[in-house]
Structure formats: C-alpha cells, structure tokens
C-alpha positions in Angstrom: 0.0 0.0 0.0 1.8 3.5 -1.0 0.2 6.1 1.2 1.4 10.1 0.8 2.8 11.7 4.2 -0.5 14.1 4.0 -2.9 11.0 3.9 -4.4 12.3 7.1 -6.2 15.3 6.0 -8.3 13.2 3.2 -9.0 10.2 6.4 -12.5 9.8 7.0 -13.5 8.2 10.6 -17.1 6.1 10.1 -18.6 3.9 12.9 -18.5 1.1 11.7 -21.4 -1.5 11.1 -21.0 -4.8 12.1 -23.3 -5.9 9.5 -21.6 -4.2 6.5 -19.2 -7.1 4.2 -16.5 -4.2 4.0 -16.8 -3.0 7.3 -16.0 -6.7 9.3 -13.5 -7.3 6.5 -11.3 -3.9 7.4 -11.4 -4.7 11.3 -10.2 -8.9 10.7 -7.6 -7.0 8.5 -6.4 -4.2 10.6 -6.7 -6.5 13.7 -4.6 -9.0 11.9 -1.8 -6.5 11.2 -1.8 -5.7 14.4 -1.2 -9.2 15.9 1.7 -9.5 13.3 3.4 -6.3 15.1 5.5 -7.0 17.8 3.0 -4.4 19.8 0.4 -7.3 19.6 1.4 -10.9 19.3 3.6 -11.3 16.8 2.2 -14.1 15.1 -0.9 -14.0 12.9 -4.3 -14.1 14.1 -5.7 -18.1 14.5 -8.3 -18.5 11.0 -10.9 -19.1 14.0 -10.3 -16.1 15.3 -10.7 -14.6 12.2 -13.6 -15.8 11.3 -15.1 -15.5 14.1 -14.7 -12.1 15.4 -17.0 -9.8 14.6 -20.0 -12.7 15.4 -18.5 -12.2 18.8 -18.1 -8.6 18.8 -22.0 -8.2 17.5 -23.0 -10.7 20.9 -21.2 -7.5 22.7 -24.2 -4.3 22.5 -21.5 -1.8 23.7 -19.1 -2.4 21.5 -18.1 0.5 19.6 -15.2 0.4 16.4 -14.1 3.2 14.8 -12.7 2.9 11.2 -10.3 5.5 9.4 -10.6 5.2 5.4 -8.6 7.3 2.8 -10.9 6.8 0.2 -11.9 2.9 0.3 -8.2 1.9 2.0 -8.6 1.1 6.2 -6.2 2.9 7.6 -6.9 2.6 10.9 -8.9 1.2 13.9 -10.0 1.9 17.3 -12.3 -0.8 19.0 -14.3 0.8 22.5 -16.6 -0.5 24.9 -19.0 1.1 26.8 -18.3 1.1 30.7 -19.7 2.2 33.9 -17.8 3.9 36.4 -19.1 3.5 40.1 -16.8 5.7 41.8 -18.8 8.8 39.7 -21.7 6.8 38.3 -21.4 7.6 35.0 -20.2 5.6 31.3 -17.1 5.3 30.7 -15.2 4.5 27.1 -12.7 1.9 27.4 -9.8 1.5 24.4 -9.9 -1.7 23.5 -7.6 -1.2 20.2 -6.0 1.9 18.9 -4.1 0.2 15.5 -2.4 2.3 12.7 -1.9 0.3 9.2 1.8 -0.6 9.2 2.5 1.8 5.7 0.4 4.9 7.5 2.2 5.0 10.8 3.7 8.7 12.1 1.2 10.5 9.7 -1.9 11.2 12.3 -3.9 8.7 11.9 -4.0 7.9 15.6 -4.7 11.0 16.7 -7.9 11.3 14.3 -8.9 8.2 15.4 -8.4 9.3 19.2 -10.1 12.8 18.7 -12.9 11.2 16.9 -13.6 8.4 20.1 -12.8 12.2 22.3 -15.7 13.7 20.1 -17.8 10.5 20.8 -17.6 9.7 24.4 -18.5 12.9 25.1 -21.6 13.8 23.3 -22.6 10.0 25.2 -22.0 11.9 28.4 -19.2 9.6 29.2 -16.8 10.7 32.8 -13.5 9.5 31.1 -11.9 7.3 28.3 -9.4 4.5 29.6 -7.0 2.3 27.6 -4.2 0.0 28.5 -0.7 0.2 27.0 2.2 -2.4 26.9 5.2 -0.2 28.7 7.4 -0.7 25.8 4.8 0.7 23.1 6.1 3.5 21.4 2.3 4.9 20.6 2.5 6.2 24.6 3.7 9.3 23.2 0.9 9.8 21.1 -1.4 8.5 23.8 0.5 11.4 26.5 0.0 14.2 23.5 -3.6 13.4 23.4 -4.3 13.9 26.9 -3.9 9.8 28.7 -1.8 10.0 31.8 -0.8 7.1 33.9 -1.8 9.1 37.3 -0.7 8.8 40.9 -0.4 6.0 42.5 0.4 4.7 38.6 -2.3 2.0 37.8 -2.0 -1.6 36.8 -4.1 -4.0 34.8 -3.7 -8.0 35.5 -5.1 -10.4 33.7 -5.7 -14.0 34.1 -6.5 -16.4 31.4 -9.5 -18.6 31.6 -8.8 -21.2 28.6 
C-alpha cells in the first residue's frame, strides 16, 4: 500500500457496522496486522479467530469500532466499549484497540482516530476514556499528547486467562 505523508487530511473516521461485508473485512484486517506487530502478538491471528470475530463482537451491544478510510483503503482502527464507572456513576469509554496500518504510521492517523472516540464519548455523556498500553509501546507518546496520563499511584491491569 503506498500512502502520501498528507494521507491524514483526506482520512474519513465512520462507525463502523458490524453488518456491512466491507466493514467486518477492514477490522479482521487491521486486527490481523496488528497481531503480526511485535505491539500485539507477533504471530498472525488463529483463521478461527478470524472468522469469528465480529459474530463475537455483534454478541457485545457496547461495542463500539471506529474505522479510518482514505478513500476505500482502512487505515486505521479503534475498538471501544461502553463502561460504567461506580466511583462517579457515569459511562465510561474503554480503548480496547487503537491500530495504525503498518504503511500509515507517524502520519496522524491515531490522533484522528483518538479525537474522533474524544468527540464521541463525550456527546454520550461519558466521565472519562481508559485504555491499556504495553510499557514498551512507542504509541504512549501519542497517547500522552492526546491527553492519557498514567496518574498517581500509577495503575495496573492484570489479567488472568481462563482457557
């Protein structure tokens, strides 16, 4: 894919429907990009996975994915969910997925993306947008310039896997 350093002006965000062929095509492919990158797994996404990932996300009513197009090309994606916060009772828009096509990185995709989910939790009355970052992802400084802070005492996510 040849993309032009001022690609970012001409990206459109769209919501994207779960329903639409092109749509679901553009996440499995962005998605699977990502898991390549050292950022996500580096190893290609299982074919179950892929085929079976937006059935799941559709099971999910507060899922929320963001795509940025240059014309018909998916240059970007950012998958949200809808939250709750009980400490001040209000939604909350939790990052799932921020992921910049390899050939578009550096070029302010992200940041649309990002604005766009700003733009979007807020006119659903949302208290705050989280995400969680890998420590050694570089894309914390675009995260930092667009407002995400760690805070004090810094926070921590664990996980434990159930299969």
């Amino acid at each position: 894919m040849s993309i032009q350093p001022d690609v970012a002006a001409d990206v459109k965000i769209v919501k994207a429907d779960l329903e639409n062929k092109k749509h679901a095509l553009d996440i499995v492919k962005i998605v699977d990009l990502f898991a390549r990158d050292p950022m996500g797994q580096d190893e290609p996404l299982d074919e179950e996975i892929r085929v079976d990932m937006i059935a799941e996300m559709k099971k999910l009513p507060t899922t929320m994915t963001y795509i940025a197009y240059n014309e018909d090309k998916p240059m970007g994606i950012v998958t949200c969910f809808l939250g709750f916060s009980t400490f001040t009772a209000s939604k909350t828009f939790k990052i799932h997925d921020v992921v910049v096509h390899p050939d578009a990185r550096g070029m302010g995709i992200g940041t649309k993306l990002l604005d766009h989910v700003k733009e979007e939790a807020e006119k659903m009355g949302c208290s705050k947008i989280t995400l969680e970052v890998r420590e050694d992802n570089p894309a914390q400084k675009l995260y930092e310039r667009e407002g995400f802070e760690f805070g004090e005492p810094r926070w921590w996510y664990m996980t434990q896997s159930l299969n």
